[in-house]
MARSEKE-591360 format. One line per 10 residues: number of its first residue (from 1); for each residue y, x negated, z of C-alpha. Coordinates in steps of 0.5 Angstrom, whole numbers, padded with zeros to 4 digits. Layout:
! MARSEKE-591360
NUM> Y:X:Z ~ ... .
***
This chain:
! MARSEKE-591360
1> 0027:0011:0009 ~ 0028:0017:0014 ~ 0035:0020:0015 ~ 0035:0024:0022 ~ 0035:0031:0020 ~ 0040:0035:0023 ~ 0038:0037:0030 ~ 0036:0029:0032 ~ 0044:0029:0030 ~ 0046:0034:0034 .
11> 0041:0030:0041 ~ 0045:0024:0040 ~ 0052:0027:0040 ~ 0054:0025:0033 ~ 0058:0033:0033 ~ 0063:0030:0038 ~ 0070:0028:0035 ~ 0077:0028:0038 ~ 0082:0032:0040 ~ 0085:0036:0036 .
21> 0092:0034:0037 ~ 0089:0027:0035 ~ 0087:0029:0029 ~ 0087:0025:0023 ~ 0089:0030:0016 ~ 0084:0026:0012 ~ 0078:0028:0016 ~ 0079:0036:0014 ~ 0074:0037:0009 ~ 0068:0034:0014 .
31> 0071:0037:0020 ~ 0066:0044:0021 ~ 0069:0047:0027 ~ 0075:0046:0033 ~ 0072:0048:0040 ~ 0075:0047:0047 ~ 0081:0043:0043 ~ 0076:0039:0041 ~ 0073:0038:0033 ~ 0067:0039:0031 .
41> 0064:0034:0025 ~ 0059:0038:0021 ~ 0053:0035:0021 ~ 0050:0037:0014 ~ 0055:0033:0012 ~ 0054:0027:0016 ~ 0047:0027:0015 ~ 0048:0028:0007 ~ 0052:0021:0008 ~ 0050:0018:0012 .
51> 0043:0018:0007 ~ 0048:0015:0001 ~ 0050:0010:0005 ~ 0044:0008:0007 ~ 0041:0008:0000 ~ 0046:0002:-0002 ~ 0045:-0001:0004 ~ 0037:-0002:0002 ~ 0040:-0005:-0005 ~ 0044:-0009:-0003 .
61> 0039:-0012:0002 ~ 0034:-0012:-0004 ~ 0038:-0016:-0008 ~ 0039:-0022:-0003 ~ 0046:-0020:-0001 ~ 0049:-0020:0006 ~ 0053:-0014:0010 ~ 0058:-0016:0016 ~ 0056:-0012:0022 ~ 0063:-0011:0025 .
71> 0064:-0008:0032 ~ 0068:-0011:0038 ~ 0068:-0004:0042 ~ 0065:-0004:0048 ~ 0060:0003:0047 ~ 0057:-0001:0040 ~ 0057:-0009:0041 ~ 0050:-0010:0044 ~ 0047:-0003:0040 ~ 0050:-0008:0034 .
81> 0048:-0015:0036 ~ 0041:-0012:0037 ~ 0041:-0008:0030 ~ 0044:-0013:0025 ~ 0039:-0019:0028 ~ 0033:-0016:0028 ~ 0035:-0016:0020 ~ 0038:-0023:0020 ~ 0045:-0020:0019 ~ 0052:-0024:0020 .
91> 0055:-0019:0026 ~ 0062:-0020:0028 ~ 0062:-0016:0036 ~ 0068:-0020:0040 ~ 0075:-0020:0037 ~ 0076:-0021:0030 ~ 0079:-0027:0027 ~ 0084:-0025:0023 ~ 0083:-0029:0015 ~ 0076:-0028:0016 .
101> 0075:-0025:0009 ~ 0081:-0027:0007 ~ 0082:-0035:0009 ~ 0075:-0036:0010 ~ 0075:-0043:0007 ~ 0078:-0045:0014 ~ 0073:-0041:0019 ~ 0068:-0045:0014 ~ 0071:-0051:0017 ~ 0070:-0049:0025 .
111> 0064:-0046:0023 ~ 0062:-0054:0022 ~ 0066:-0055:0027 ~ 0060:-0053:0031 ~ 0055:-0056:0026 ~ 0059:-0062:0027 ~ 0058:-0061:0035 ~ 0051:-0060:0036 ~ 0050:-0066:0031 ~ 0053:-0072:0036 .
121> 0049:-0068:0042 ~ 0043:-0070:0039 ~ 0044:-0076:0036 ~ 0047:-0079:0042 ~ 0055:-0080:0041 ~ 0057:-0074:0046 ~ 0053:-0078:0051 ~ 0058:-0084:0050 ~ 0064:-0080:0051 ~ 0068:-0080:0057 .
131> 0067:-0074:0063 ~ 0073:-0071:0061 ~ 0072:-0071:0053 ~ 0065:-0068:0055 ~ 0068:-0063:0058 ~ 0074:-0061:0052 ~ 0068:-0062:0047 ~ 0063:-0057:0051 ~ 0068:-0052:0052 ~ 0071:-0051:0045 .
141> 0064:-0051:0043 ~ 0064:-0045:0048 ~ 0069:-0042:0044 ~ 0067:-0042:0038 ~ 0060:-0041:0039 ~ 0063:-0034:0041 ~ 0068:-0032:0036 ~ 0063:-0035:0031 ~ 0056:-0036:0032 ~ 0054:-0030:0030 .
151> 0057:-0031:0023 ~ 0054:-0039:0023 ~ 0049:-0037:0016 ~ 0054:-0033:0013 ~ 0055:-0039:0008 ~ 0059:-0035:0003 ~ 0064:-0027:0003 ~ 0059:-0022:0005 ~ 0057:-0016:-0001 ~ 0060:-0011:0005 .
161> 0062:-0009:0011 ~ 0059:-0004:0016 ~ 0064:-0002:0021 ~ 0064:0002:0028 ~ 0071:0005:0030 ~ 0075:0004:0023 ~ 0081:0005:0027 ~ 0080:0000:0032 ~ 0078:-0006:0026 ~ 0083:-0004:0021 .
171> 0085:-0012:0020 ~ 0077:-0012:0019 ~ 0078:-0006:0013 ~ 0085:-0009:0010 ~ 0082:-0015:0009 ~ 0076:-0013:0005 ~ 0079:-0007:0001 ~ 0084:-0013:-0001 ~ 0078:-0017:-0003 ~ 0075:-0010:-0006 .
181> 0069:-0012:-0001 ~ 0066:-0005:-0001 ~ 0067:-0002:0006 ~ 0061:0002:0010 ~ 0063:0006:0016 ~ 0062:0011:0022 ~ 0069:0015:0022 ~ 0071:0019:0027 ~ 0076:0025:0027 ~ 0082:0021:0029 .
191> 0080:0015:0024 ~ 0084:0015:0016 ~ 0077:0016:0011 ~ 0081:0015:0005 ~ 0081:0006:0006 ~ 0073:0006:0006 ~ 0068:0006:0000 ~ 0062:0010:0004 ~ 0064:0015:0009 ~ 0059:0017:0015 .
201> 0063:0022:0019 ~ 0061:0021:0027 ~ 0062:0021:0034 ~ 0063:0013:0034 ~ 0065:0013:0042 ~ 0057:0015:0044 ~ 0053:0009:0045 ~ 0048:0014:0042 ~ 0051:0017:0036 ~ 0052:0009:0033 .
211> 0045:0008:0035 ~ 0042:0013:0031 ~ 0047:0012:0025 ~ 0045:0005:0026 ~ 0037:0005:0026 ~ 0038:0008:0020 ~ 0042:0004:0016 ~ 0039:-0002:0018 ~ 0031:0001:0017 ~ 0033:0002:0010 .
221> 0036:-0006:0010 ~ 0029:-0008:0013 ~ 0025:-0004:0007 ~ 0030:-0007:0001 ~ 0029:-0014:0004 ~ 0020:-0012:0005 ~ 0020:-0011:-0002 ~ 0024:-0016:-0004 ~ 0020:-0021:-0001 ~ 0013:-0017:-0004 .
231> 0016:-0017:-0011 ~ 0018:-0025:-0011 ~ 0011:-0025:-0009 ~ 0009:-0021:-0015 ~ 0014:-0025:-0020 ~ 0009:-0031:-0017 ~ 0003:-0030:-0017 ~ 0004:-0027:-0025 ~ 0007:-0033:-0026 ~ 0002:-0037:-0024 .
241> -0004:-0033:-0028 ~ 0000:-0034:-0034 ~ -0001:-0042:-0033 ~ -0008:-0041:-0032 ~ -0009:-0038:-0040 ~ -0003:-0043:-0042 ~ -0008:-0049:-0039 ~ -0015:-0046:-0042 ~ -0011:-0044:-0050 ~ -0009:-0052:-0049 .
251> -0015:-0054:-0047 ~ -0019:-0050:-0053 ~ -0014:-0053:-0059 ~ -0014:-0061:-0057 ~ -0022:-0060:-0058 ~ -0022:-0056:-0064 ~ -0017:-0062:-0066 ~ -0022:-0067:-0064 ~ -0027:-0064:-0068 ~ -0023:-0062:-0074 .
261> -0021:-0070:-0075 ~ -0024:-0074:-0080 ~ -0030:-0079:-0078 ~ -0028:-0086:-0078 ~ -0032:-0090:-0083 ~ -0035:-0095:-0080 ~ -0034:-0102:-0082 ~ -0038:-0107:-0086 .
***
C-alpha cells in the first residue's frame, strides 16, 4: 500500500482549501498557512491521515465488510462511481435518500421493489400489462434504478461511510454518527471535523484532489479484499490436507482391528 507523498499531493492540488472568511475553527490545527486570503491545508498532515485511513479501510475490507461510498457533488460523482465499482462497493452519487441509514428496512423494500420489477420483465407478466401500466412501471423503475441501483447488493448497514464534501452530505454523516457507523471523509477548511472518525483534511472541490485521495484509499481496499481471498484459499487447501491424514489414520486402524479380531472356529 502507497500513500502519495507529499509533492504528488502538492500536483493534484490537495493544498487548496476556501477563503479564509469561510473557515471553519475546527479545522485550525491542519490549516498550514493563509495566502491571498486563502487557507493552505498542510500537506504532511493530510498525507499522515490519509494513510491512517486507508490502513482501516484495507481491514474492513479483509473482513468481508462494506464501506458506502457517498459523493452527490458534481466534481467527485464519476471519480466515485468508477472507484467504488472497480472494488465491488455500494456508492450513493445522486441525492441521498433521507433514512438511508436510519430506516433502512423500507429502502430494502424499494430495493426489491426493482428485483420485483425485473422479475415480471422476464417471466413475461409485464408484457400482459396494458401500454399505459407499462409505461408507469418503467419509469418508477427509472427512479429507483437511479437513487438506488448502485446500493442494490447492500443487503445489511454498511461498516462505514466514505464521504466527499462533508458539508454537503451532512444528512449522510447525522445518520451514521446516529447509528455510530464509522465516518471516513475528505474535509475542507470550511467543513466541521469534529462529526468524522478519520479526518483526510483536502481540497475536496478538485476533480484531481478527490482522485488522488480515492486511488489510495481504494488500492488499499483491493489489497485487504486480495488477501482475504488468498487466505479463505489458505484455510481450504489446509482443510482439505488434514482429510487426507484423517482418511489413511482411519483406513490403517480398521485393518489393525480386522487382524486383532478373533478367528472364527470353523463348524463341525
Amino acid at each position: 500500500m502507497s500513500t502519495p507523498n507529499f509533492d504528488q499531493l502538492l500536483e493534484a492540488g490537495c493544498h487548496f482549501g476556501h477563503l479564509k472568511r469561510k473557515w471553519n475553527p475546527a479545522m485550525a490545527p491542519y490549516i498550514f498557512m493563509e495566502r491571498n486570503g486563502i487557507h493552505i491545508i498542510d500537506l504532511y498532515k493530510t498525507a499522515a491521515k490519509l494513510d491512517e485511513a486507508a490502513a482501516a479501510l484495507k481491514n474492513i475490507a479483509k473482513g468481508g465488510k462494506k464501506v458506502l461510498f457517498v459523493a452527490t457533488k458534481k466534481q467527485a460523482k464519476q471519480v466515485v462511481a468508477d472507484k467504488a465499482q472497480s472494488i465491488g462497493m455500494p456508492y450513493v452519487i445522486e441525492r441521498w435518500p433521507g433514512g438511508m441509514l436510519t430506516n433502512f428496512p423500507t429502502i430494502r423494500k424499494a430495493v426489491k421493489k426493482m428485483a420485483t420489477i425485473d422479475k415480471m420483465t422476464k417471466d413475461g407478466t409485464f408484457d400482459n400489462l396494458s401500454k399505459r401500466e407499462k409505461l408507469q412501471i418503467s419509469r418508477q423503475r427509472a427512479k429507483l434504478e437511479k437513487t438506488l441501483g448502485s446500493i442494490a447488493d447492500l443487503n445489511r448497514l454498511p461498516s462505514a461511510l466514505f464521504v466527499v464534501d462533508v458539508l454537503k452530505e451532512h444528512i449522510a454523516v447525522a445518520e451514521a454518527n446516529r447509528l455510530g457507523i464509522p465516518v471516513f471523509a475528505i474535509v475542507d477548511t470550511n467543513s466541521n471535523p469534529n462529526d468524522v472518525d478519520f479526518v483526510i483534511p483536502a481540497n475536496d472541490d478538485a476533480s484531481k484532489s478527490i482522485e488522488i485521495i480515492l486511488d489510495t484509499i481504494c488500492s488499499a481496499m483491493a489489497e485487504g479484499l486480495e488477501e482475504r481471498k488468498a487466505e479463505k484459499v489458505d484455510t481450504e487447501a489446509a482443510g482439505e490436507g488434514d482429510a487426507a491424514p484423517k482418511r489413511e489414520r482411519r483406513r490403517v486402524n480398521r485393518k489393525a482391528e480386522a487382524a486383532e479380531a478373533p478367528a472364527e472356529i470353523p463348524a463341525e
